[in-house]
N, C-alpha and C positions, 0 to 999 in steps of 0.2 A: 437048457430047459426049453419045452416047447413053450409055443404062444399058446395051445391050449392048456398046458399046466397054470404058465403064467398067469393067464388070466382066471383061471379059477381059483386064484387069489384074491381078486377081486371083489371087496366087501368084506375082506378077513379083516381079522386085529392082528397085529402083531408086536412085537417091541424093538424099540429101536436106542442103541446106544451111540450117546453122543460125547468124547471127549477131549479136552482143550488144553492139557500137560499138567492139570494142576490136578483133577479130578474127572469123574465122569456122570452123569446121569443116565436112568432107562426110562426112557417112556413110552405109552400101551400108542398104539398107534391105527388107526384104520386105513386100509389101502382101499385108492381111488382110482388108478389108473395099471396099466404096465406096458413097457413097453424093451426092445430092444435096441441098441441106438452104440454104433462102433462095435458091435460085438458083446455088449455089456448089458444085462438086464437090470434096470431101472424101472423103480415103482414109486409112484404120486402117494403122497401118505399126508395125514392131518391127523393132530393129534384127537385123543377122544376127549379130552377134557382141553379146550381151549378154542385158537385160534391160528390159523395159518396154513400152506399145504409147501410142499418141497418134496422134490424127486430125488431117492436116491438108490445106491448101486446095492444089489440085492445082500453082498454082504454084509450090508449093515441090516436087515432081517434077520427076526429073533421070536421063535413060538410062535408063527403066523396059526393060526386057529378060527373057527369059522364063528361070526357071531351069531348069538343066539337070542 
């Protein structure tokens, strides 16, 4: 993907699954950043409901859509 795709991610929601071998969670997520890094597109994401931000590798993006 380009940096200009990438970036016009930028402000989206998306969701993000997280799971741990017992089960999994999905959570709605806003992207804050993005970048490229080894070859591997990584995006800064914070959930919409909470606290905290963490970078991660674009596969784990899911229904990135623009908010509104």
């Amino acid at each position: 993907m380009s940096v200009v795709s990438m970036s016009a991610l930028i402000g989206q929601t998306a969701e993000v699954s997280f799971t741990n071998g017992i089960g999994s969670i999905l959570v709605q997520v806003r992207i804050l950043d993005a970048k490229q890094s080894y070859g591997k597109e990584r995006y800064q994401i914070e959930p919409v409901a909470g606290s905290g931000k963490i970078w991660v590798e674009s596969f784990r993006l899911q229904n990135a859509k623009e908010t509104v």
